[in-house]
C-alpha positions in Angstrom: 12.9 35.3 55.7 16.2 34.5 53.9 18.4 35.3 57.0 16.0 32.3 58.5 16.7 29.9 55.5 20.1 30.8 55.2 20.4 30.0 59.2 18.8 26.5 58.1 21.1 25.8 55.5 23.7 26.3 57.2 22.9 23.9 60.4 22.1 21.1 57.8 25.4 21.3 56.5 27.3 21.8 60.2 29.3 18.4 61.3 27.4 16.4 63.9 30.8 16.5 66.0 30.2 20.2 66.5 27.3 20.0 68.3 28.9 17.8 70.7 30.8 18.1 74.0 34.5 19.6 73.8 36.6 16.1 73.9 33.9 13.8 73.0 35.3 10.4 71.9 34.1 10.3 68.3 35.4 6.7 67.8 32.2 5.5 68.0 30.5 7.3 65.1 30.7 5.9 61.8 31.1 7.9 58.8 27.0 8.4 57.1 27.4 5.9 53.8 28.1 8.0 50.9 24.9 9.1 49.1 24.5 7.8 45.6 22.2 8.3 42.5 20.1 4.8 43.8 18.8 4.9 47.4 18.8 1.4 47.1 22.1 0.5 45.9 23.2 2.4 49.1 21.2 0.3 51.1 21.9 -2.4 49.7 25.9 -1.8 50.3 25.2 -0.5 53.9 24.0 -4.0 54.8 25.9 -6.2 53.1 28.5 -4.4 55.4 27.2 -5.9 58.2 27.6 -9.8 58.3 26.7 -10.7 61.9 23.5 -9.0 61.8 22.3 -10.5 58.2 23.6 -14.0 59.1 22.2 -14.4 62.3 19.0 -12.9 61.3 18.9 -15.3 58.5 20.0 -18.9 60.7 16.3 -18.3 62.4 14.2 -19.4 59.4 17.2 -21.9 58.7 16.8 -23.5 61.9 13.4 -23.4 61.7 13.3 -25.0 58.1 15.7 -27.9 59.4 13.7 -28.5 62.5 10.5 -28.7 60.0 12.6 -31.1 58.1 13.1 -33.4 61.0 10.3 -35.5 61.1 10.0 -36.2 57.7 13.5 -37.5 57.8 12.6 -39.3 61.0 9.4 -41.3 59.1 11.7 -42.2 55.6 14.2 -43.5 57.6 11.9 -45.4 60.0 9.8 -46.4 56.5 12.8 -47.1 54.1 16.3 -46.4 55.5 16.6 -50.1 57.5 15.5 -51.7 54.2 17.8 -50.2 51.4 21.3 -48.7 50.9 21.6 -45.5 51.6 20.6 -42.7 48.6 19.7 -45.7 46.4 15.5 -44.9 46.5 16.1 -41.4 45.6 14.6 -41.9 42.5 11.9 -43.8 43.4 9.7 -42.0 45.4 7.1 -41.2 42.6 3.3 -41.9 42.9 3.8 -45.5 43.3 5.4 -44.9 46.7 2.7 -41.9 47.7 0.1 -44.5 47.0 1.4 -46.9 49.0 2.2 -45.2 52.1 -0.4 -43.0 51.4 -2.2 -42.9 54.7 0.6 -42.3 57.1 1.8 -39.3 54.7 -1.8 -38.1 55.2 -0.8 -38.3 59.0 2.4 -36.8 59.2 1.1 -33.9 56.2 -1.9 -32.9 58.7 1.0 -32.8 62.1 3.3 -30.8 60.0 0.8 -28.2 58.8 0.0 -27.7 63.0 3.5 -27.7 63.6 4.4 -25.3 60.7 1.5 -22.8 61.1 3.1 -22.4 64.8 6.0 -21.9 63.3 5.1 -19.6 60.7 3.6 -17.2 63.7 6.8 -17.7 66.0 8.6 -16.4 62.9 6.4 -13.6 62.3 6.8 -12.3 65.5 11.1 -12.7 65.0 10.2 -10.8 62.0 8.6 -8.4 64.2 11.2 -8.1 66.2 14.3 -7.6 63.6 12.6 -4.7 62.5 13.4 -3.0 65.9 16.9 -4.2 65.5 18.1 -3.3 61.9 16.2 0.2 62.3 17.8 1.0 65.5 20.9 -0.1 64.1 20.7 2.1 61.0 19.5 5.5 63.0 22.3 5.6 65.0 24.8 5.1 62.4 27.2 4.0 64.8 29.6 1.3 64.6 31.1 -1.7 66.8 28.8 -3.8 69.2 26.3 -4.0 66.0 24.5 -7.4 67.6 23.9 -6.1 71.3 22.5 -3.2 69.7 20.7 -4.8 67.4 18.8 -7.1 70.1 18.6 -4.0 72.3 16.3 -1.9 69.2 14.6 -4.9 68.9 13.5 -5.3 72.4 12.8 -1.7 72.5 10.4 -1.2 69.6 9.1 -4.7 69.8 5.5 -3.9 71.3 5.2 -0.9 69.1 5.6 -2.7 66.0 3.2 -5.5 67.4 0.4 -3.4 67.3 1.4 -2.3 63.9 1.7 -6.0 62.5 -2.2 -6.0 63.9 -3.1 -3.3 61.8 -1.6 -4.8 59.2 -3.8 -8.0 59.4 -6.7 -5.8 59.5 -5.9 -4.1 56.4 -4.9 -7.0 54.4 -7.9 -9.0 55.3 -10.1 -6.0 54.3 -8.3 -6.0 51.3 -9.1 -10.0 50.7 -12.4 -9.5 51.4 -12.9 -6.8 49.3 -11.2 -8.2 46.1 -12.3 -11.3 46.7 -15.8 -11.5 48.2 -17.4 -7.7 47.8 -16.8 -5.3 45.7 -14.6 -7.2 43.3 -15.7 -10.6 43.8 -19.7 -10.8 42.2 -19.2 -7.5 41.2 -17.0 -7.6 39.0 -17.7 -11.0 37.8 -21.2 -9.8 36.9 -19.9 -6.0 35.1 -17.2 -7.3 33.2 -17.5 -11.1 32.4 -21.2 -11.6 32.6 -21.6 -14.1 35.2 -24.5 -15.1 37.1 -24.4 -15.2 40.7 -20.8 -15.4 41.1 -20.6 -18.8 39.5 -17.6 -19.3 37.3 -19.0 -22.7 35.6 -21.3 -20.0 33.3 -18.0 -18.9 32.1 -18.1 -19.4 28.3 -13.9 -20.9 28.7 -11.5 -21.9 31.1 -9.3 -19.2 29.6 -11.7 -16.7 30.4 -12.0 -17.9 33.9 -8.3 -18.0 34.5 -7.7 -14.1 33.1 -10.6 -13.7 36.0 -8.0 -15.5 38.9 -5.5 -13.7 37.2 -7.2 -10.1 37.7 -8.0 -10.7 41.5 -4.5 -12.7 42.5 -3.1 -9.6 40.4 -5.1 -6.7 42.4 -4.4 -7.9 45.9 -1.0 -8.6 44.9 -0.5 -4.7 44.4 -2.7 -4.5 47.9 -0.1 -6.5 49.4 2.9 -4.2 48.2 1.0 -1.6 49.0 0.4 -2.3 52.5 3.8 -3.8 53.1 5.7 -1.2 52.0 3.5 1.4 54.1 3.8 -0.5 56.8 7.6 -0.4 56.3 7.9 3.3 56.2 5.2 3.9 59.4 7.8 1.4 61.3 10.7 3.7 60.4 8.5 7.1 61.3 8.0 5.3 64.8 11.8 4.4 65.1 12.7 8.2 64.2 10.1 10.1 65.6 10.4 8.1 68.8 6.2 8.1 68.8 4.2 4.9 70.3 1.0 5.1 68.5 0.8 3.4 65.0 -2.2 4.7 64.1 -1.2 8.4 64.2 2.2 7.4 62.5 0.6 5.0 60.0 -1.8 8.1 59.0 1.4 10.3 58.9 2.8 8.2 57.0 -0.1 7.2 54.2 0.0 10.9 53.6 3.8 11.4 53.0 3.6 8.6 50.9 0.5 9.9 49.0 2.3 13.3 48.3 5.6 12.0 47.6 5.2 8.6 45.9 8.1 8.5 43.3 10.5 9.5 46.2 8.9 7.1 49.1 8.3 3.7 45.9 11.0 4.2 44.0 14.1 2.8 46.1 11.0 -0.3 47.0 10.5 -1.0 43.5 14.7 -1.1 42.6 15.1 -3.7 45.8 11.6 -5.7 44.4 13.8 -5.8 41.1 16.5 -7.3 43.1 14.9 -9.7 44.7 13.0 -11.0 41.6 16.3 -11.5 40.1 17.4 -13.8 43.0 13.9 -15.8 43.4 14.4 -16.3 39.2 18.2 -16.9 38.9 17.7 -19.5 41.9 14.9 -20.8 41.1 15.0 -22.1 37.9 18.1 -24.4 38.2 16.6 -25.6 41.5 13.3 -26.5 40.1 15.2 -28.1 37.2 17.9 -30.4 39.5 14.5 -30.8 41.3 12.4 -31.9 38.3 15.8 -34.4 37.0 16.2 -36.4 40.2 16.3 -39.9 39.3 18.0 -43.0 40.4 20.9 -41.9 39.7 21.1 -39.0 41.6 22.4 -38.6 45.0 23.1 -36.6 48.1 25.3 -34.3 46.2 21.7 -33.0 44.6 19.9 -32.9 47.4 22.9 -30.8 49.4 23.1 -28.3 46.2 19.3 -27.6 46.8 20.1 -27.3 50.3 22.5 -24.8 49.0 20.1 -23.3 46.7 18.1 -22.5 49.4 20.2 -21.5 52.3 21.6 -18.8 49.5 17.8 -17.9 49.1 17.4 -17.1 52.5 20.7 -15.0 52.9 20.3 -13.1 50.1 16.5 -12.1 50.6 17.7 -11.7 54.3 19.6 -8.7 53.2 17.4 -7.3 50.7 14.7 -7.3 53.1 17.1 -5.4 55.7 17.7 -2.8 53.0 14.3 -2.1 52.6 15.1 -0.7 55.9 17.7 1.3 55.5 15.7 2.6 52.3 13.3 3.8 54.2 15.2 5.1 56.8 17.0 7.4 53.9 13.7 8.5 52.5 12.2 9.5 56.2 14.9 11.8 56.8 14.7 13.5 53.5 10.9 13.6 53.9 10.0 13.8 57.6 11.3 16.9 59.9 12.3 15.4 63.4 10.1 16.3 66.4 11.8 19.8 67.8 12.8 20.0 71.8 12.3 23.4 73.3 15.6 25.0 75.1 14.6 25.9 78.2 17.7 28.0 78.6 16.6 30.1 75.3 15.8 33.3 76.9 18.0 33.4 79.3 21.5 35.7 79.4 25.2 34.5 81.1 28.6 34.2 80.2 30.2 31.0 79.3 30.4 28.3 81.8 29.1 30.5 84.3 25.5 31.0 85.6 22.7 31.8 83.3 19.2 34.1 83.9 16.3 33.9 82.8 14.6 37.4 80.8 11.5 38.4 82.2 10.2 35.4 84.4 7.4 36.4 86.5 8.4 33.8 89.1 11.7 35.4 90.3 11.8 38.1 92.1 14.4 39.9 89.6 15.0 40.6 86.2 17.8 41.2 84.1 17.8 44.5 81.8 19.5 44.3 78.5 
């Protein structure tokens, strides 16, 4: 038994270039990222070092955003820009002007929410697809060609992770209707705040209603982590493993995670931290050059919003790609890789020369040792 762990030992520590061919071009392999204390300071380093992939992967919400942006720009221009100088009704466009063009904002809002939920599910499925990329990308650890092999992991795990994003639907709409309709819903409304028949108006105070919203937006909140961060890790299984079905891999995974939580949430919960640092060192100087526009303001506020966002993006585009590589560390410190039988293992022969199998019934010899 301790020949047999010693024997494992020692092929966990053994180079990867020694299991390879004699004069294999190792120029292609990238050194493995230096392990630190934080999984997701590592992770967080790894992708940073990788520009093209973050800043094309980021340009498609951009674009998309921009092209959003479009008609809106087409109707103020059309409304106002033929009328006034240029920049000089930035400050204007309070309730006064709402009310008065009210109707053909209602038009334009209701053909912007078609166009954006379309959009929102074209970008689900490039979200969909990314995945692929940035996980085959960080399991072969190699380096140069990043964005062909990036579109190539994509492509590859692309109808896999579709029927995972389906069972990810499911499972968050079970948890909506759960929290919010069933169990939680009247439920709990009735058991802890004494309302009748779901009806929040028998609330004695608003502020009792409102630590009510709280509780439920609260709960499926942590659903929604939850879910997302599983579905992360069942994604990287797949991409590792090399398996097709995400329901045996998702039920692989919901177990690793059950009996190895502070090792599977931890690294999730230092890049949450990060990115609730960006969405609050952003956001509050944009929502307060947003809440000071006035007449005097001009385009150079409205570009360093732009700005504000387009940082936004970038910066949640590589946290999110972390998350990733995160995962990617954990699964190979918690999930053994599928073995392939040798089918030359009992078999004798010198080097380079012919080898025969011990004790096969189908040949008609055998070799004595």
């Amino acid at each position: 038994m301790e020949a047999n762990r010693e024997e494992i030992v020692d092929a966990a520590e053994t180079p990867l270039s020694n299991y390879l061919p004699p004069g294999y071009d190792l120029g292609g392999i990238g050194d493995e990222p230096e392990p630190t204390q934080w999984t997701f300071l590592t992770a967080l380093r790894v992708t940073l070092g990788r520009p093209p992939l973050w800043l094309l992967t980021a340009a498609v919400p951009i674009f998309l955003a921009i092209l959003m942006a479009l008609p809106w720009f087409a109707w103020f221009q059309g409304s106002i820009g033929n009328n006034y100088e240029i920049g000089s009704q930035l400050g204007s466009l309070d309730a006064n002007f709402r009310q008065d063009h009210a109707e053909s904002l209602g038009v334009l809002r209701t053909q912007s929410g078609v166009v954006a939920s379309w959009l929102a599910l074209l970008l689900g499925l490039i979200g969909v697809f990314t995945a692929g990329g940035w996980l085959q990308v960080f399991l072969e650890r190699t380096e140069g060609h990043s964005v062909h092999r990036f579109i190539y992991g994509g492509s590859r795990y692309f109808w896999r992770f579709f029927r995972l994003a389906i069972l990810v639907l499911l499972l968050l709409s079970a948890g909506y209707f759960v929290i919010y309709r069933d169990v939680m819903g009247a439920g709990l409304l009735e058991r802890l705040f004494g309302v009748e028949d779901g009806d929040l108006k028998t609330l004695d105070s608003e502020a009792t209603a409102r630590r009510y919203t709280w509780l439920l937006d609260g709960t499926f909140l942590l659903w929604f982590g939850l879910v997302m961060t599983w579905a992360d890790y069942t994604r990287t299984r797949m991409a590792f493993l090399g398996t097709r079905s995400s329901l045996w891999a998702g039920i692989a995974t919901f177990f690793t995670l059950l009996t190895r939580p502070i090792t599977a949430f931890r690294p999730m919960l230092g890049l949450l931290a990060c990115e609730v640092l960006v969405a609050v060192g952003l956001g509050l100087p944009a929502s307060s050059l947003n809440h000071n526009l006035d007449a005097t303001s001009g385009a150079s506020s409205v570009g360093t919003l732009f700005a504000f966002s387009v940082i936004a993006i970038l910066l949640r585009t590589v946290i999110r790609a972390a998350r990733y590589h995160s995962a990617v560390q954990v699964t190979r410190e918690l999930v053994e890789p599928l073995g392939v039988d040798d089918p030359w293992d009992d078999s004798v022969g010198g080097p380079g020369g012919p080898r025969y199998r011990v004790g096969d019934e189908e040949l008609d010899f055998e070799v004595s040792i």
